[in-house]
C-alpha positions in Angstrom: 22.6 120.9 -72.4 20.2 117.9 -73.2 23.2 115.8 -71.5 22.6 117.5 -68.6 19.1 117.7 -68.2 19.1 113.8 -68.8 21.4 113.9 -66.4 19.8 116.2 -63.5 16.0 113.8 -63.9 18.2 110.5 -63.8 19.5 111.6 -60.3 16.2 112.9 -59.4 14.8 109.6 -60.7 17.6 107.7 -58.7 17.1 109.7 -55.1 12.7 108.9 -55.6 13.6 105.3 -56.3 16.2 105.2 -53.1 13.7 107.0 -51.1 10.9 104.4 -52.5 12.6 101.7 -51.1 14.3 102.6 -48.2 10.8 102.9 -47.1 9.3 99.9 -48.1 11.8 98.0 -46.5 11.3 99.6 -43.6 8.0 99.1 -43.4 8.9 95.7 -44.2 11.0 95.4 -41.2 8.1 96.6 -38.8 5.9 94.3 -40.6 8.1 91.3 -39.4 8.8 92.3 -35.9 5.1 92.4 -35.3 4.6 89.2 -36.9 7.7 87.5 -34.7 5.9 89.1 -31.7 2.3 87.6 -32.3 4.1 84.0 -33.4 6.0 84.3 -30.5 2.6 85.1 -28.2 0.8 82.1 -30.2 3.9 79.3 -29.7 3.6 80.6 -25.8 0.0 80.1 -25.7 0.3 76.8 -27.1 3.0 75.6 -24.8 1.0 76.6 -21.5 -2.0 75.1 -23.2 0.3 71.6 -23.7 1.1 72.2 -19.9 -1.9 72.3 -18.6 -3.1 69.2 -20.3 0.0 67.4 -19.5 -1.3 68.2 -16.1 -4.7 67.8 -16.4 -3.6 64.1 -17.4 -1.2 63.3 -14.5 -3.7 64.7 -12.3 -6.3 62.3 -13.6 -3.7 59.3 -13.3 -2.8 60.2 -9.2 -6.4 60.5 -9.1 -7.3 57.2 -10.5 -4.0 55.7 -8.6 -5.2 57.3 -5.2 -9.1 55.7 -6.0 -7.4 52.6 -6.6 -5.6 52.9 -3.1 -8.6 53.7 -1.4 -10.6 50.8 -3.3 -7.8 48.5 -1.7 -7.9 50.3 2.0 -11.7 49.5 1.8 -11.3 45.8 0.9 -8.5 45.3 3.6 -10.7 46.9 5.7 -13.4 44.7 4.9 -11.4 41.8 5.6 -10.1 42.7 8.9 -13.5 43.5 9.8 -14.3 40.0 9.0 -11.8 38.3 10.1 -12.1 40.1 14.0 -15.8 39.0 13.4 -14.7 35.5 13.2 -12.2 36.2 16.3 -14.9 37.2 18.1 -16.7 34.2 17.2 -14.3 31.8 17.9 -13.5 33.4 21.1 -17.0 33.4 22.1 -17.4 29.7 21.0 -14.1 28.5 23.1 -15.3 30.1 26.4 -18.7 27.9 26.3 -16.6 24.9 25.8 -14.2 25.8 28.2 -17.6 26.7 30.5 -18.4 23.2 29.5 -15.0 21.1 30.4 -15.5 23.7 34.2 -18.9 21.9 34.4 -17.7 18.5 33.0 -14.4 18.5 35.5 -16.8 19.5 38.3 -19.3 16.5 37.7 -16.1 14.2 37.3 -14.8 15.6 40.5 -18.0 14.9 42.3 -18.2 11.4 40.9 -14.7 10.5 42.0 -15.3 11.9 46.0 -18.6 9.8 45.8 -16.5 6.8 44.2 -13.9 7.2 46.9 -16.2 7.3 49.4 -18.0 4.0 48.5 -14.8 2.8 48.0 -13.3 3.5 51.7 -17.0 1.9 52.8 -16.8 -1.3 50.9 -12.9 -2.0 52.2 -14.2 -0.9 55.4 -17.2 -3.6 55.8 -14.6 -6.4 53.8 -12.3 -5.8 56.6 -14.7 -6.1 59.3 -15.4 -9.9 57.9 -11.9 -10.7 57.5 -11.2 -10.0 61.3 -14.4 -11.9 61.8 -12.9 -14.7 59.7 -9.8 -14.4 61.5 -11.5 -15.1 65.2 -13.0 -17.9 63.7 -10.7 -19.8 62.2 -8.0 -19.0 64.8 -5.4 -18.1 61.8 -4.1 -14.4 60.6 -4.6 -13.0 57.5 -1.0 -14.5 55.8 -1.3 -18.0 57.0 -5.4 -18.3 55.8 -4.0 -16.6 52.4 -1.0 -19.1 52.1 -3.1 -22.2 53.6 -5.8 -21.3 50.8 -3.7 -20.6 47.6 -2.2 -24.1 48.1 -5.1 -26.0 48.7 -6.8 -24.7 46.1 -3.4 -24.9 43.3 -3.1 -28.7 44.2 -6.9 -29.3 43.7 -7.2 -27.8 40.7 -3.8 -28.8 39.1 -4.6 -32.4 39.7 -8.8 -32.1 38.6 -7.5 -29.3 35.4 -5.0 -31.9 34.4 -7.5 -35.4 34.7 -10.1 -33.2 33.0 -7.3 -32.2 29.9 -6.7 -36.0 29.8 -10.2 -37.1 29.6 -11.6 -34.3 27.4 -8.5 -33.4 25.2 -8.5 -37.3 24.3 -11.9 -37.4 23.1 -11.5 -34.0 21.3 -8.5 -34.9 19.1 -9.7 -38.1 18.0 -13.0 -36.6 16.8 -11.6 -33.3 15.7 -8.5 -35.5 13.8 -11.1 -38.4 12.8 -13.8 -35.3 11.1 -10.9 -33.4 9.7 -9.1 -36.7 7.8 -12.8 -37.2 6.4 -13.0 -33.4 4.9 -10.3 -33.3 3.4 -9.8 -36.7 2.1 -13.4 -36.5 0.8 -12.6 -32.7 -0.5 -8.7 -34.5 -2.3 -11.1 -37.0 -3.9 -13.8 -35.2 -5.2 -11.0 -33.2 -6.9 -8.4 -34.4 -8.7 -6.2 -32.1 -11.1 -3.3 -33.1 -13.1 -0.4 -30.7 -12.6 2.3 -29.9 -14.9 5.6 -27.9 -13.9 6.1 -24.8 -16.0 8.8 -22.7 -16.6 9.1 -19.3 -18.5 10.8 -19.9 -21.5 13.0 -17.0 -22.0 14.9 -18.4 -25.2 14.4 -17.9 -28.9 15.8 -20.2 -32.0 17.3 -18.7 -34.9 17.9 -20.3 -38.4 21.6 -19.0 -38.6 24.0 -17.3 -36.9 23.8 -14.2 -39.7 20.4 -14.0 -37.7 22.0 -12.6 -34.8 23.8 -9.7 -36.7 20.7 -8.5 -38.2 19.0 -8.4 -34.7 21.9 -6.4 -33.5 21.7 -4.3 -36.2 24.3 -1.5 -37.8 25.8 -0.4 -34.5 23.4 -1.9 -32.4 20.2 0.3 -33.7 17.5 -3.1 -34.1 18.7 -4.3 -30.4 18.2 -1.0 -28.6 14.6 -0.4 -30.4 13.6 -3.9 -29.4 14.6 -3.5 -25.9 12.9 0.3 -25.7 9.8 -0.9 -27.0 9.1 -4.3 -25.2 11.3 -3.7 -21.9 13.5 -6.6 -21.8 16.8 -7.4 -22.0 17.9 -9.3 -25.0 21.2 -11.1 -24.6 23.0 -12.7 -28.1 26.5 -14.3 -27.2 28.1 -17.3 -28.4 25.5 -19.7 -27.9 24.2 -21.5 -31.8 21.2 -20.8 -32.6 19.8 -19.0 -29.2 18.9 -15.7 -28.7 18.0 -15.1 -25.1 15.1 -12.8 -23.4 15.4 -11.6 -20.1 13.2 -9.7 -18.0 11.5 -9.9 -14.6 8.1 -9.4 -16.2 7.1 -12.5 -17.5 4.4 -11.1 -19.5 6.4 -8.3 -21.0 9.3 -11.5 -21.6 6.7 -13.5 -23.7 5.7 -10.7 -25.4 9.6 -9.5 -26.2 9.6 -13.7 -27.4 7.2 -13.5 -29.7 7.9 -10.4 -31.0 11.2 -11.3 -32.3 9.9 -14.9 -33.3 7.8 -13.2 -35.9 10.5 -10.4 -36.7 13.0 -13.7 -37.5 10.2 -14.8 -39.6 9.2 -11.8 -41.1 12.8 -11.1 -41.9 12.6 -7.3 -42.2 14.1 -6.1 -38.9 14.5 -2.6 -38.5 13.6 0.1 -36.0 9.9 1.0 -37.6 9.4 -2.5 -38.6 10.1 -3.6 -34.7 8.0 -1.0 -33.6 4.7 -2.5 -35.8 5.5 -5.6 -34.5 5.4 -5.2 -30.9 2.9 -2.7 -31.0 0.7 -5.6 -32.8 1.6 -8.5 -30.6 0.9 -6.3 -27.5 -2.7 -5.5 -29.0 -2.9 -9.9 -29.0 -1.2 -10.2 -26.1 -3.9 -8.5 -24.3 -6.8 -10.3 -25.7 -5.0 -13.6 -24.9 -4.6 -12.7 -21.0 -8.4 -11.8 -21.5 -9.1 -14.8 -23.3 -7.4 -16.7 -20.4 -8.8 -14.7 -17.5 -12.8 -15.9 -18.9 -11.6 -19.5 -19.3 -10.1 -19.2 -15.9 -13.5 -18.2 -14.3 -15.5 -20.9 -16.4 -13.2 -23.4 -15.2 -13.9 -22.4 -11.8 -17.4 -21.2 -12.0 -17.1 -18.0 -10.9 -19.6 -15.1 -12.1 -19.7 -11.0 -12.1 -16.0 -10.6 -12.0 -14.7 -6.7 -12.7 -12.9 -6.6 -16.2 -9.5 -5.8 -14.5 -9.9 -8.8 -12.2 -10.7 -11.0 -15.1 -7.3 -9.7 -16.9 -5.4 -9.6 -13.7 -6.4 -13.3 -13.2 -5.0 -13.9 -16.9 -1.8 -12.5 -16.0 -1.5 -15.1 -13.7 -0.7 -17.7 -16.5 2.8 -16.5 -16.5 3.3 -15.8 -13.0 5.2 -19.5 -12.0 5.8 -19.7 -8.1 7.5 -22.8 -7.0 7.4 -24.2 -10.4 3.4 -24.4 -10.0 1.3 -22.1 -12.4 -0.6 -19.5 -10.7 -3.6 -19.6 -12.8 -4.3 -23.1 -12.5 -3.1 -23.2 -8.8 -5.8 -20.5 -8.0 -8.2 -22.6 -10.5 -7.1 -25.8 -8.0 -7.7 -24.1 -4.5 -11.5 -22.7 -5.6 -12.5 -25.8 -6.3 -10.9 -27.3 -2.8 -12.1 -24.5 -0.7 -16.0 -25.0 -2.3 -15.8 -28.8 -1.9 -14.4 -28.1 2.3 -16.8 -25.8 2.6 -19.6 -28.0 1.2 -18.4 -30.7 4.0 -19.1 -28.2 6.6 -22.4 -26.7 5.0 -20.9 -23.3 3.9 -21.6 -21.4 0.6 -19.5 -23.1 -1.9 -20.0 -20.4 -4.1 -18.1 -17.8 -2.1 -15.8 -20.1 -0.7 -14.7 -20.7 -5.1 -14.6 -16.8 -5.2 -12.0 -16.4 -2.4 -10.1 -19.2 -3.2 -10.2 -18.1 -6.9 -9.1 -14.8 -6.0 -6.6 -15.4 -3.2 -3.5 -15.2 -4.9 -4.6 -12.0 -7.2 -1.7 -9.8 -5.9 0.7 -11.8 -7.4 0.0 -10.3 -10.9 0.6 -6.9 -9.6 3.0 -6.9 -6.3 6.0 -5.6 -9.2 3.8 -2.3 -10.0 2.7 -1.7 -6.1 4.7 -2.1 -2.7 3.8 -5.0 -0.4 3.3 -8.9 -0.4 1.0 -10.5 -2.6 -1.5 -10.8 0.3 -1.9 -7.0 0.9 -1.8 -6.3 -2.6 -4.6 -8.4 -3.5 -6.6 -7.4 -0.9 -6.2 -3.7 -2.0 -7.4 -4.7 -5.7 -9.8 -7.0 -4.8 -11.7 -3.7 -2.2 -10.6 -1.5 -5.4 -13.0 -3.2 -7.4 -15.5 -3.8 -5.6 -15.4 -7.3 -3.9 -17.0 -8.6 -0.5 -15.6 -8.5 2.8 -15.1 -12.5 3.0 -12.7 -12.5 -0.2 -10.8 -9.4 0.4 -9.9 -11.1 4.1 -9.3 -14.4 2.7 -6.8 -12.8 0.2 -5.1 -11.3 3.0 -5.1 -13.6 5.3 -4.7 -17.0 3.6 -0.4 -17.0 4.7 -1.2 -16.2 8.5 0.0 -12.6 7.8 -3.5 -11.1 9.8 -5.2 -13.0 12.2 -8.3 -14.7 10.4 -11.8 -13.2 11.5 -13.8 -15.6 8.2 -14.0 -19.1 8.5 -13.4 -18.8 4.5 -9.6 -17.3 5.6 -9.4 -20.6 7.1 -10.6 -22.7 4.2 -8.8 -20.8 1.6 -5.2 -21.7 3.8 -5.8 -24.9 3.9 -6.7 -25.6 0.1 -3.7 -23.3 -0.2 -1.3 -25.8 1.6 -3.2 -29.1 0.1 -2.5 -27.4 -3.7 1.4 -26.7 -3.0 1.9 -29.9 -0.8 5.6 -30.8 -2.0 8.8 -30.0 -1.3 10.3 -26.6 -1.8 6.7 -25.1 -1.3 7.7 -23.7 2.3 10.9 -21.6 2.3 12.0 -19.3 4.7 15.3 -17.6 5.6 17.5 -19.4 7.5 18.0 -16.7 9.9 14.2 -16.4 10.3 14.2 -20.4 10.4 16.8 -20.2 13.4 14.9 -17.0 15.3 11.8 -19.0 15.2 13.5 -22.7 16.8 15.1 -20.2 19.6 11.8 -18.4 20.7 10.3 -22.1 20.6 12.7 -23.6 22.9 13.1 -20.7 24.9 9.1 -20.2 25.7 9.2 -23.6 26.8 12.4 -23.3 29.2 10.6 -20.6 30.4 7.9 -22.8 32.5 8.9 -24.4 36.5 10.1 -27.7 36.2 11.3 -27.9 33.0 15.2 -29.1 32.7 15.4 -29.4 28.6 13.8 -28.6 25.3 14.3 -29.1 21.6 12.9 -28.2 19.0 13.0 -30.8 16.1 10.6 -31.3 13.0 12.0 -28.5 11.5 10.1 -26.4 14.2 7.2 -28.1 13.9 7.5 -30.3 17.1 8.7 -29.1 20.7 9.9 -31.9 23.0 10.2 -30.9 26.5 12.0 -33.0 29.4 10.7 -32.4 32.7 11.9 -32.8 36.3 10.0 -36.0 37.7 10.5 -35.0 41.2 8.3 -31.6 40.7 5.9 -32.9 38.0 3.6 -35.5 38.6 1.5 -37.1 35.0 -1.4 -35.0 35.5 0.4 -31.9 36.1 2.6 -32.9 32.8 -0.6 -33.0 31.2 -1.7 -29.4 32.6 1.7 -28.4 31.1 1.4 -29.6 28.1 -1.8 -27.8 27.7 -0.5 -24.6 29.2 2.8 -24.7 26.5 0.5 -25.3 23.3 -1.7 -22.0 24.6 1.4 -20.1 25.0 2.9 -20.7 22.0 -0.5 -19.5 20.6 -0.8 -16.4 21.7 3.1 -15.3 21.9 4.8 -17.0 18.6 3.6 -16.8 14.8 4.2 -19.8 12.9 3.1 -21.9 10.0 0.5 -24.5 10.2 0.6 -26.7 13.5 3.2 -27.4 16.5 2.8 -30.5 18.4 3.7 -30.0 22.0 5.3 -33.2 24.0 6.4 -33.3 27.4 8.6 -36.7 28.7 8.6 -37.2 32.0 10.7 -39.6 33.4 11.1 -42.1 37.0 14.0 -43.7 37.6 14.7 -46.5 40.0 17.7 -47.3 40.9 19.4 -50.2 43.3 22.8 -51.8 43.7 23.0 -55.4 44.9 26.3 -55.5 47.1 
């Protein structure tokens, strides 16, 4: 019975306890679909909230992106408005000139109706006094023309020539006579001993084993040297001689002492060639220095630019025709002073520009041109006068001379390199030159023959004697020598001579 009782309030127990939880779990359930339902309304609010900024920010970016299109609209607009302002402007500026060239045309036009009618007046009055002339003298207009052109061609030939004869006499004897006396006078008063120099491009070494060690382990010392001085060294069979080569003649004695004192220094090796260039570079450039000042002492020439000075130094191993430069241009400063002193000139700037004439030659390898129009350039460059700058491009007939200095500097020029091989040309120029000569000549009435001989510096010209008379020879010769002058270019002086020869001839029978 207890059994059973125990029994009965277990179930009882049992069916409360089912019933207790059945209904918490439903109310569990409700509790979670409500909860799922106001998540699910808060993850939607937050997504349209993410929206809307996400386009509350593109919004602001096609805003700013539009501004910035506008801003650009506005400055193009600017610009056009601008530039149709200056349109407008220009436009308005090329009708008043072209108002202007309407007026200036019309003027013109009137000037050339009153010209032409002044000219029909003044060819109608001259022709009036010709047919006046004409009545008079009983002749028509071509037989007074003819009758008067040769009266007045055989009057003036014969008085031009016997006035070319009388006058042209006195002239060269003075002019030869005064010229002799400057120059000779100028020769004497200066007197400088010359020496020929040649660029020694050669070095000695002690031994043969020498040359290996310049060469170096595969040629390493060799191609340093060459990088760093710019010459060409050249080792072959030769005892005892190293050779230097290079166009440069500075760069050349600076490549020959460089390896004179890396012989005698015996440590040769890339770094060790490096110091030892770099060093006699540094002494090299004081020494051209050094020699530039000594060079203006020696020829008393003051307020020189520094790179003239050095330029002028470089010019100590610059040889042209076996003659140094330096002490040529040394020589023709003092010559030009002492010609110009003859003729009462300013010996101090006639030392300048023959100091300074030959300046180009220390630079015509780094710039294009001759000598002459390279110095003339540096010399304007830094800063010298109009006189030297002319004279230094002038002083080898290259530009016609407008100094009397140009003149003075040439001459001095040709006195200092007065010996053979100083002149060279081409011999195609050389042959050119003889065939223009000759053919200028050929080119005058009565001529039968001419030659030119003294290596172009003499033209001999044989003349019929039947057409030419002496005087009118004379007018020739006179009339050759100005042709020449004006229509050939040549150095120094030609000597124009015409031969005229009578023969008469009899047989005895």
């Amino acid at each position: 019975m207890e059994y059973a009782i125990g029994g009965v309030i277990g179930l009882v127990v049992g069916l409360l306890i089912d019933r207790l939880y059945k209904a918490g779990a439903y109310k569990t359930r409700t509790q979670l679909l409500e909860q799922a339902e106001i998540d699910a309304q808060n993850y939607r609010k937050d997504q349209e909230l993410a929206l809307k900024e996400d386009l509350l920010k593109r919004r602001e970016k096609l805003e700013q992106k539009l501004d910035e299109a506008k801003d650009a609209l506005r400055t193009r607009e600017r610009e056009v408005d601008q530039r149709e302002i200056h349109l407008k402007e220009l436009n308005s500026d090329f009708r008043k000139k072209e108002q202007m060239l309407q007026t200036t045309q019309q003027k013109l036009s009137e000037r050339a109706k009153a010209m032409d009618a002044r000219q029909k007046e003044l060819t109608r009055v001259l022709n009036e006094e010709q047919e006046q002339l004409y009545k008079i003298s009983e002749l028509n207009r071509d037989s007074a023309k003819a009758l008067l052109l040769k009266r007045l061609e055989t009057e003036l030939s014969d008085e031009v020539g016997a006035l070319i004869m009388k006058h042209e006499s006195e002239v060269k004897t003075n002019c030869d006579q005064q010229a002799r006396e400057i120059i000779g006078m100028a020769v004497q008063r200066y007197a400088s001993a010359h020496t020929s120099e040649i660029a020694v491009s050669t070095v000695d070494i002690p031994s043969d084993e020498m040359k290996g060690r310049i060469i170096g382990r595969e040629g390493r010392n060799i191609r340093a040297f060459e990088k760093e001085t710019g010459v060409d060294v050249i080792v072959d069979d030769t005892p005892g001689v190293v050779i230097i080569s290079a166009f440069d003649s500075v760069r050349r004695e600076i490549g020959k002492i460089s390896l004179a004192k890396l012989i005698q220094d015996g440590r040769i090796h890339p770094t060790r060639i490096e110091e030892i260039v770099a060093e006699t570079q540094r002494e090299m450039d004081e020494h051209i220095r050094k020699l530039g000042i000594e060079a203006c002492e020696e020829a008393g020439i003051r307020g020189l630019h520094e790179k003239v000075i050095y330029l002028m130094g470089r010019l100590h191993f610059r040889v042209s025709y076996s003659q140094n430069v330096r002490q040529h241009s040394i020589e023709v400063a003092h010559l030009t002073g002492l010609l110009a002193e003859q003729l009462g000139l300013d010996a101090t700037l006639a030392r300048r520009c023959g100091f300074l004439h030959d300046i180009g030659k220390a630079a015509d390898h780094e710039m294009e041109g001759g000598h002459p129009a390279v110095g003339a350039e540096l010399l304007k460059r830094y800063g010298e006068g109009e006189e030297v700058v002319h004279a230094a491009a002038g002083h080898h007939d290259d530009i016609r001379p407008e100094h009397i200095y140009t003149v003075l500097v040439a001459a001095a020029d040709a006195i200092s390199a007065a010996r053979p091989g100083a002149r060279r040309e081409t011999l195609e120029k050389y042959v050119r030159r003889l065939e223009e000569l000759e053919g200028l000549a050929c080119g005058f009435p009565g001529v039968e023959q001419a030659f030119a001989v003294q290596a172009g510096r003499e033209i001999r010209i044989i003349v019929d004697s039947n057409q030419i008379n002496d005087r009118q020879a004379r007018k020739m010769t006179r009339d050759i020598a100005t042709a020449i002058e004006q229509s050939l270019t040549y150095p120094g002086e030609i000597k124009v001579t015409v031969l005229r020869e009578t023969r008469t001839i009899e047989y005895a029978k």
